[in-house]
C-alpha positions as CSV (number, residue, x, y, z in Angstrom):
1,X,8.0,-17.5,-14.8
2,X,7.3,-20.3,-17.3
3,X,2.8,-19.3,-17.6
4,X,2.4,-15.7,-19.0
5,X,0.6,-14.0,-16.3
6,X,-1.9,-11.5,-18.0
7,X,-2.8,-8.0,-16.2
8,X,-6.2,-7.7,-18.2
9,X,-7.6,-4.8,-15.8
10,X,-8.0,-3.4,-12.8
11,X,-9.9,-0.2,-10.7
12,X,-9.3,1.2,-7.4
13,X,-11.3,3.5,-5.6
14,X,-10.8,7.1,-4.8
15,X,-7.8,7.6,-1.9
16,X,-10.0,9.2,1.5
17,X,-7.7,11.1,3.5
18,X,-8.6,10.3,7.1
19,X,-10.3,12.9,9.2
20,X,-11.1,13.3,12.2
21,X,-13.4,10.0,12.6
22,X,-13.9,6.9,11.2
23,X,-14.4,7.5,7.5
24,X,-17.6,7.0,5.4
25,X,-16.7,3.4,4.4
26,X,-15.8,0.3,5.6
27,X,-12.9,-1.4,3.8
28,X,-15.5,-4.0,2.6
29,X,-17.6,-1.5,1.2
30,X,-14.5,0.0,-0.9
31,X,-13.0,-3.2,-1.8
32,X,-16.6,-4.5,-2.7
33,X,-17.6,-1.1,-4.7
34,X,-14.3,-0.9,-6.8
35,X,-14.7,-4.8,-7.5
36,X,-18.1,-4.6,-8.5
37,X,-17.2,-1.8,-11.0
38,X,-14.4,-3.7,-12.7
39,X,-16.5,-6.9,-13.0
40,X,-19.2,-5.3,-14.5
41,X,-17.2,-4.7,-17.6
42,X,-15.8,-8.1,-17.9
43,X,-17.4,-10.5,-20.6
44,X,-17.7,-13.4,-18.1
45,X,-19.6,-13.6,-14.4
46,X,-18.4,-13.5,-11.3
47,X,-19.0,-16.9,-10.5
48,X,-16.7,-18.0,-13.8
49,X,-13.4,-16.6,-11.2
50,X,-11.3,-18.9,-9.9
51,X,-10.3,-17.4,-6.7
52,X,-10.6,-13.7,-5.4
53,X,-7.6,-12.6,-3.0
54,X,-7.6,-9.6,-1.2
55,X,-5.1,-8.1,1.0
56,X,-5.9,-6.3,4.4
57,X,-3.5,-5.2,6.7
58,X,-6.6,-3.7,9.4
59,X,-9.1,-5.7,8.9
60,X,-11.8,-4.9,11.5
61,X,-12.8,-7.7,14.2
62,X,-16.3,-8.1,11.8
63,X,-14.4,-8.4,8.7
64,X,-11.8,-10.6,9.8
65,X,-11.6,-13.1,6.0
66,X,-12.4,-10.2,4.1
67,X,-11.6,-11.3,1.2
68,X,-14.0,-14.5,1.3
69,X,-16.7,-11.4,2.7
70,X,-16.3,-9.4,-0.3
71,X,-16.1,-11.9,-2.7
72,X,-19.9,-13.1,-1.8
73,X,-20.6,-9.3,-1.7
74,X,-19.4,-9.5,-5.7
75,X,-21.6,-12.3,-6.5
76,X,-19.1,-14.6,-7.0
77,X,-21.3,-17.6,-5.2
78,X,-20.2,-19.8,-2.8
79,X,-18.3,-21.8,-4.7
80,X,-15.3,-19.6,-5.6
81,X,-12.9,-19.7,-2.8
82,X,-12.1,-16.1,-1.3
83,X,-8.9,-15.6,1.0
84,X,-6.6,-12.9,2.6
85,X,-3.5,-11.9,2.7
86,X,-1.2,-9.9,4.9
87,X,1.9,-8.4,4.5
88,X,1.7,-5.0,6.1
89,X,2.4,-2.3,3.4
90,X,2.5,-4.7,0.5
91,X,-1.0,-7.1,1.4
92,X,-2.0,-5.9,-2.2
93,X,1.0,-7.1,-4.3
94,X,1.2,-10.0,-1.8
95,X,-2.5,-10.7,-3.4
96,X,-1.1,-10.7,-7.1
97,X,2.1,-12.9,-6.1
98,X,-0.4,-15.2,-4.3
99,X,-2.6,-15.4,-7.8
100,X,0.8,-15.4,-9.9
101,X,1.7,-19.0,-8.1
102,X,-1.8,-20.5,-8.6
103,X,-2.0,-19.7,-12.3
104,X,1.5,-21.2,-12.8
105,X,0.4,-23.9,-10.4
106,X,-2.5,-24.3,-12.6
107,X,-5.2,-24.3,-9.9
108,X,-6.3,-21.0,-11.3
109,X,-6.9,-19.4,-14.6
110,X,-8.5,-16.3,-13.8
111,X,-7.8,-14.4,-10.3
112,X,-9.2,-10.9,-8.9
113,X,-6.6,-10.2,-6.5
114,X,-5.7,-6.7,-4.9
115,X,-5.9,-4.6,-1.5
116,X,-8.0,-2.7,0.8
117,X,-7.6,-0.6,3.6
118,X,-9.7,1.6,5.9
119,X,-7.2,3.2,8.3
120,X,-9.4,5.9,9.3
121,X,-11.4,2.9,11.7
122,X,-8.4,1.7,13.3
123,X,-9.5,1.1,16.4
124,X,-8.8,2.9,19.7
125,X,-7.6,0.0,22.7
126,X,-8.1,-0.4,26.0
127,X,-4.9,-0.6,28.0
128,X,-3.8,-3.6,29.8
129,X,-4.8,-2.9,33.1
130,X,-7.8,-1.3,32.1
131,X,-8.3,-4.6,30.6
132,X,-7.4,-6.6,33.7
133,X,-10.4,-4.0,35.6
134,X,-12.8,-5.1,33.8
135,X,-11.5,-8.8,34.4
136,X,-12.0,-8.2,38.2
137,X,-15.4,-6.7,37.6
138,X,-16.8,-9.8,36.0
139,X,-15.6,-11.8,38.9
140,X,-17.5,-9.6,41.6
141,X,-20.3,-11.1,42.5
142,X,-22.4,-8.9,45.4
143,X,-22.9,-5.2,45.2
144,X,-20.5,-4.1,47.9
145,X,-18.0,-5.9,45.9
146,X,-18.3,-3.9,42.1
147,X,-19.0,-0.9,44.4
148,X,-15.6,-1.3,46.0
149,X,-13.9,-2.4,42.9
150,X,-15.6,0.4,40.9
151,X,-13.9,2.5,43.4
152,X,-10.3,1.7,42.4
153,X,-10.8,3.1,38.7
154,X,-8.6,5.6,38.2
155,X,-9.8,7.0,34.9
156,X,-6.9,8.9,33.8
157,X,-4.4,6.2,34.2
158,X,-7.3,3.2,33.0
159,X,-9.4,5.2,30.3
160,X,-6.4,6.8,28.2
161,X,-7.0,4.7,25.0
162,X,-4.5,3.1,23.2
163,X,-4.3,4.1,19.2
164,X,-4.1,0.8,17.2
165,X,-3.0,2.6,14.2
166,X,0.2,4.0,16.1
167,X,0.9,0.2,17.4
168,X,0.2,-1.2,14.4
169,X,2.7,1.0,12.8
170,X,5.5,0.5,15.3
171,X,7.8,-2.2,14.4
172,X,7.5,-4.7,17.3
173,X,11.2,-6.1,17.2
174,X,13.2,-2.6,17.0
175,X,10.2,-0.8,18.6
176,X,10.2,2.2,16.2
177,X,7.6,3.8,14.5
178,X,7.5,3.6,10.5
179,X,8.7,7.5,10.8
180,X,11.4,7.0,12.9
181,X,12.8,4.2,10.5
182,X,12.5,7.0,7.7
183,X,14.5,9.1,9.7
184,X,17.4,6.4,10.2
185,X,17.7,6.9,6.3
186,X,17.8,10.6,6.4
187,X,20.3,10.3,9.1
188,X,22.1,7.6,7.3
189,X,22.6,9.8,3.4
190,X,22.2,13.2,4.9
191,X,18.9,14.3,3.5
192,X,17.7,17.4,4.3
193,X,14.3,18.9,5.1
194,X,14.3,20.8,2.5
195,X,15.0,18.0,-0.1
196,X,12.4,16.1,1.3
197,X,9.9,19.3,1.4
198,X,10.5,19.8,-2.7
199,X,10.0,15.9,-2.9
200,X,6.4,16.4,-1.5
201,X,5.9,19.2,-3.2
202,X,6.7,17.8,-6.6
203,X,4.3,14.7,-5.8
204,X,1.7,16.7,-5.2
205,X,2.2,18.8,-8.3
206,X,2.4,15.3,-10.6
207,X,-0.5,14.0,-8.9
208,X,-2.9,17.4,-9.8
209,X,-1.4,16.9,-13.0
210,X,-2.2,14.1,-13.4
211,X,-5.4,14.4,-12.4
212,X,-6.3,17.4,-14.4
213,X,-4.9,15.5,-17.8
214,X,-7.0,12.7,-17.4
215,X,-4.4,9.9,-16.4
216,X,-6.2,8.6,-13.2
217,X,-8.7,6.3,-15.8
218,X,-7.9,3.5,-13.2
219,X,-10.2,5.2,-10.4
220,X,-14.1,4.3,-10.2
221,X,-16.2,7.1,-8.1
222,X,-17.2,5.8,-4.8
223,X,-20.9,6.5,-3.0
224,X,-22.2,6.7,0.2
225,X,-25.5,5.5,1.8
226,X,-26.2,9.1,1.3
227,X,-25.9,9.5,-2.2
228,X,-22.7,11.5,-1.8
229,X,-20.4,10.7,-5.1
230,X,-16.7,10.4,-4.2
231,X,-15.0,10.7,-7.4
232,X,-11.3,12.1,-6.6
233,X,-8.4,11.3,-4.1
234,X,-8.7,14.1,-1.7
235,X,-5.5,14.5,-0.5
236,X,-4.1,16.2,-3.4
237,X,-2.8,19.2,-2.9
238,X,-2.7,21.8,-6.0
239,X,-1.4,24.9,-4.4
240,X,1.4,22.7,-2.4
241,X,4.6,25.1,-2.2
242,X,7.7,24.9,-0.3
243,X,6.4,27.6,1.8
244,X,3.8,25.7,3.0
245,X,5.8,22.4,3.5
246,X,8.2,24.5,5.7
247,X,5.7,25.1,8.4
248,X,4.7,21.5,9.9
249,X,7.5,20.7,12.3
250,X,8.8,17.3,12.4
251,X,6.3,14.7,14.0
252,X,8.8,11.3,14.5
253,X,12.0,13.0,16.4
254,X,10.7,16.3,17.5
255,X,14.5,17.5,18.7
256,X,16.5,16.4,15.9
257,X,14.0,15.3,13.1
258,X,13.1,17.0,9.7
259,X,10.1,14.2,8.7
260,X,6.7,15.7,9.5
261,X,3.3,15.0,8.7
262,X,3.3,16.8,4.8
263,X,6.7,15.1,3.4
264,X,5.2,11.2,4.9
265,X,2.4,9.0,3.1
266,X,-1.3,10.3,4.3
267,X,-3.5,7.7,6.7
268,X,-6.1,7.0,3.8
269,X,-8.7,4.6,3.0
270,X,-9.0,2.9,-0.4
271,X,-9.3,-0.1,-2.5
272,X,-7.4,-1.1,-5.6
273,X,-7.5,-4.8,-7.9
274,X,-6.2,-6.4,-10.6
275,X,-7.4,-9.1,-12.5
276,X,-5.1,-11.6,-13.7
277,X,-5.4,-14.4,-16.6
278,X,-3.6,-17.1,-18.0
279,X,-3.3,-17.7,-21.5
280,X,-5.9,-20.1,-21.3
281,X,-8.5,-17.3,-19.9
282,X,-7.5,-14.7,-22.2
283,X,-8.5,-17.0,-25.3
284,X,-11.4,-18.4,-24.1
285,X,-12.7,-15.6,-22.7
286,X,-11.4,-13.0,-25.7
287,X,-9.4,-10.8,-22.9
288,X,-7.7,-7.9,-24.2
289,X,-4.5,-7.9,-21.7
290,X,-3.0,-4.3,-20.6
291,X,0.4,-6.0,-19.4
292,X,2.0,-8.9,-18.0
293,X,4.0,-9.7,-14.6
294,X,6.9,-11.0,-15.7
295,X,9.0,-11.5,-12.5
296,X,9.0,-10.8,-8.6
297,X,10.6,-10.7,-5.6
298,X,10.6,-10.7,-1.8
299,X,13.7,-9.3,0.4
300,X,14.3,-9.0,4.0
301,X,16.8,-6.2,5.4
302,X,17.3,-4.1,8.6
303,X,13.9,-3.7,10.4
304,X,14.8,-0.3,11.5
305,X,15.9,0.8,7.9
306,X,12.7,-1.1,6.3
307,X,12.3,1.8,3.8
308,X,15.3,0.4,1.5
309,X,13.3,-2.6,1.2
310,X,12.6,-1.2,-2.9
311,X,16.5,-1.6,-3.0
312,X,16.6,-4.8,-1.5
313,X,13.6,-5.9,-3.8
314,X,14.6,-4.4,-7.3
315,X,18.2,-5.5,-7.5
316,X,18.1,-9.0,-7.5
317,X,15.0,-9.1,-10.2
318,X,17.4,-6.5,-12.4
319,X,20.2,-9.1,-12.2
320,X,18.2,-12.0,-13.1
321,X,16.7,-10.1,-16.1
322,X,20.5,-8.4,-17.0
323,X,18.8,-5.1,-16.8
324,X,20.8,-1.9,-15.2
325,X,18.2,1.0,-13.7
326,X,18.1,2.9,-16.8
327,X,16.6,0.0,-19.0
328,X,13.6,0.0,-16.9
329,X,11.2,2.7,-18.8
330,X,9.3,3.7,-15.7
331,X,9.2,3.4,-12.0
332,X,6.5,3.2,-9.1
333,X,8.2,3.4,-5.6
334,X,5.4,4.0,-3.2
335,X,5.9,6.8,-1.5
336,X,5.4,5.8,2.7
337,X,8.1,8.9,3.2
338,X,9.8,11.6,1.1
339,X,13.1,10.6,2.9
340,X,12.7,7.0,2.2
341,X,12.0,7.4,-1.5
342,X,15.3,9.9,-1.6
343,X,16.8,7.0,0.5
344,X,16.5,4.4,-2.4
345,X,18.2,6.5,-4.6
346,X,21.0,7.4,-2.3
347,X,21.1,4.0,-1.8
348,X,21.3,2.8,-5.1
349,X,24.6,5.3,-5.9
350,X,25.9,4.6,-2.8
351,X,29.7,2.5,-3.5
352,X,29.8,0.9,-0.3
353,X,26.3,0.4,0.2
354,X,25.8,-1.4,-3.2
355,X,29.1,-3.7,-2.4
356,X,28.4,-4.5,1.6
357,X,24.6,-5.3,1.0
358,X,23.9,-6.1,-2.1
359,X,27.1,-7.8,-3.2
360,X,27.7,-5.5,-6.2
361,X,30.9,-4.5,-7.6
362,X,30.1,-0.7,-6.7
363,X,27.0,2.2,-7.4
364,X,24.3,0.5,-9.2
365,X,22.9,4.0,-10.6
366,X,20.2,6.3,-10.1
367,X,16.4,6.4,-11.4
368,X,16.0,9.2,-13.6
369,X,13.4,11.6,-11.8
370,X,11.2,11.8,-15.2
371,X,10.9,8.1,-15.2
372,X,9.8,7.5,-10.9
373,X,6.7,8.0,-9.9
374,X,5.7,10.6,-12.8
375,X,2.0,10.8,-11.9
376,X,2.6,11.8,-8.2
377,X,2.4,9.2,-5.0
378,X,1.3,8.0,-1.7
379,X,2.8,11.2,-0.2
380,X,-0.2,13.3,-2.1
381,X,-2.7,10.7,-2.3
382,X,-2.2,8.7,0.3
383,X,-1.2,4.7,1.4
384,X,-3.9,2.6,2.7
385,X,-1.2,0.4,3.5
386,X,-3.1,-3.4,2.1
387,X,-4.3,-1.6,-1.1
388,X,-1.0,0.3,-2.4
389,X,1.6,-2.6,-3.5
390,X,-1.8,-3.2,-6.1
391,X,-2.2,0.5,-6.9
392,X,1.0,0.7,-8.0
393,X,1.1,-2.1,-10.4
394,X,-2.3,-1.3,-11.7
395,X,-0.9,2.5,-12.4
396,X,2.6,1.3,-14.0
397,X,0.9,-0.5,-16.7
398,X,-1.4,2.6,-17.5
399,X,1.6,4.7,-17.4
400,X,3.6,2.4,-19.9
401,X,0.8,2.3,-22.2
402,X,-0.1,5.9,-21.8
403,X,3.7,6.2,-22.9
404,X,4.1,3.8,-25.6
405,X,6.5,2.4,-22.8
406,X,7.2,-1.4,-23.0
407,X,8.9,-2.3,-19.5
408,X,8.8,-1.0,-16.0
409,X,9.3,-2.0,-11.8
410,X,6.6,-1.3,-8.8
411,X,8.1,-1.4,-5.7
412,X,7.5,-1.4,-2.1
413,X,9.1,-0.8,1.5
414,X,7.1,-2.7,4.2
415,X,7.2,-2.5,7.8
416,X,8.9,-5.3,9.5
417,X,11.9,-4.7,6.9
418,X,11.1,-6.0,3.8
419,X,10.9,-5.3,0.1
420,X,8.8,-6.4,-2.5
421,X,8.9,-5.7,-6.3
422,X,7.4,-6.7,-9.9
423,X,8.8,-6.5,-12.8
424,X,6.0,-5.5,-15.8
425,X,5.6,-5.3,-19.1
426,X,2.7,-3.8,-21.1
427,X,1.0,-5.4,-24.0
């Protein structure tokens, strides 16, 4: 990158584990809250941004540019262009790539960009046919007519909805479901349930950790129309045990599986941003910068082995830096499975793995488990899938300053089979 790109804050909203219902907010309503929050502290306006990117990978039908909705929510006028992106489960670092290019373009100097989801009001579909039904019905014209077409609804086969969360996470090439592509990797290194169970279990334990120390500063309380104050991510699980990830049995590959609903990422709802500067901002503005991005990368692989996308990513930005996996002082690969995560590092100490697809002369290494994903991840707090590639950014560079850490990598699978990752440094 020739332009310094500045990290100079960010704030995401508490992660919502969905229910049993659409949650208490819309994913303007997050995005909108946790920018407003982050703004407020800022020494310019709203109106003084250059561009405000969001990415979505649900956007509902009435929140379809959401990012150009929630900008005006902000008060950033009508003059400062909104827009979003998507690209599935990294929309939110897709965001800060998208702001990277325009600063080093010089067509922006100072960027919110980040990611919202609210998977809990996925909608549910008509079929089809049922579709097709009420096509005929709107083309009957007499009563005898709708009464005879009203007489061929069959309502078990017509009314059965269709879940759009499960179609929109099923891979429409290979026709698998996110899960069943995590189970490919378990298949593929031989992890066991039990190694993925102590996985989840130990995010859980970092993330009440975490929580209890105070290392979550990056989360701004949430409230409802109600007055209701939602201050903590509510999946978290402080009494997680190995006992209790035993019982679930595997929801993917019910015969032969061992992935189940407590060792995969949570359906959630949250926000997360980042604001970005150039050189030029931080001076005129008198920005105190928490880190800088100072490389990316995109990757393609496998669609039905989409979890080694972090692989994929991470490599080729190692090589171009001549960094090995142990100079990088701390790691965020989000967590969309247990098995994928412990498929990375398999991966990544694999001989003929590293030399077939990633042209290497043999094992690249393994991340040291004190330096990945130290505060807990998406398995205990969730993945609202457009908001997570920018949670994890925004954590790294609190956990490299909490640390006294200089350098460190977010990474990301996404569905589709592809890989993303940045490269960060604190200030």
């Amino acid at each position: 990158m020739n332009k310094t790109i500045y990290v100079v804050d960010g704030a995401r909203t508490p992660f919502l584990k969905a229910q049993k219902g659409p949650g208490p907010f819309a994913a303007s309503d997050l995005a909108t809250q946790a920018g407003r929050a982050l703004l407020l502290r800022q020494p310019f306006l709203p109106s003084d941004l250059d561009e405000v990117i969001l990415g979505c990978a649900a956007p509902s039908p009435d929140e379809t540019n959401i990012g150009r909705m929630v900008a005006l929510r902000l008060g950033c006028g009508k003059k400062v262009p909104g827009w979003t992106v998507m690209r599935n489960c990294a929309s939110g670092m897709q965001a800060i790539d998208s702001a990277i290019a325009n600063i080093q373009l010089g067509r922006s100097q100072l960027v919110l960009a980040g990611g919202v989801d609210a998977l809990s009001r996925a909608p549910l579909l008509y079929s089809d046919t049922m579709v097709r039904w009420f096509a005929g019905m709107m083309a009957m014209r007499t009563l005898g007519q709708k009464v005879g077409h009203f007489l061929k609804l069959r309502p078990a086969a017509l009314l059965t909805p269709v879940i759009g969360l499960m179609k929109g996470l099923t891979d429409p090439v290979v026709g698998l479901l996110m899960g069943q592509t995590a189970e490919n990797l378990a298949w593929k290194f031989g992890i066991s349930r039990q190694q993925m169970d102590e996985f989840a279990v130990r995010s859980h334990q970092r993330a009440f950790a975490a929580r209890q120390a105070g290392h979550l500063e990056e989360i701004v309380p949430l409230v409802d129309g109600d007055g209701k104050v939602y201050a903590e991510d509510d999946g978290v699980r402080p009494d997680a045990d190995l006992a209790s990830m035993a019982k679930p049995k595997p929801f993917f590959d019910k015969k032969y599986g061992n992935i189940t609903a407590a060792n995969s990422s949570q359906i959630t709802d949250g926000a997360a941003w980042v604001l970005l500067a150039s050189e030029e901002a931080v001076q005129k503005w008198g920005l105190q910068p928490i880190g800088r991005i100072v490389d990316s990368q995109w990757s393609g692989l496998e669609p039905e082995q989409m979890g080694l996308g972090p692989v994929h990513a991470s490599t080729p930005i190692l090589q171009r830096q001549g960094l090995q996996l142990a100079d990088i002082d701390y790691w965020e690969l989000n967590e969309a499975f247990a098995a994928q995560v412990l498929g990375c590092q398999a991966a990544w100490q694999d001989d003929a793995y590293c030399r077939e697809q990633l042209d290497l002369p043999g094992a690249f290494g393994k991340i040291a488990d004190d330096r990945l994903n130290v505060d807990g991840g998406a398995v205990a707090i969730g993945h609202p899938v457009g908001a997570s590639g920018a949670r994890i950014v925004l954590h790294l560079l609190h956990v490299l300053r909490r640390n006294q850490a200089k350098r460190g990598v977010a990474t990301i699978c996404i569905g589709g089979g592809l890989g993303g990752a940045m490269l960060v440094e604190a200030c």
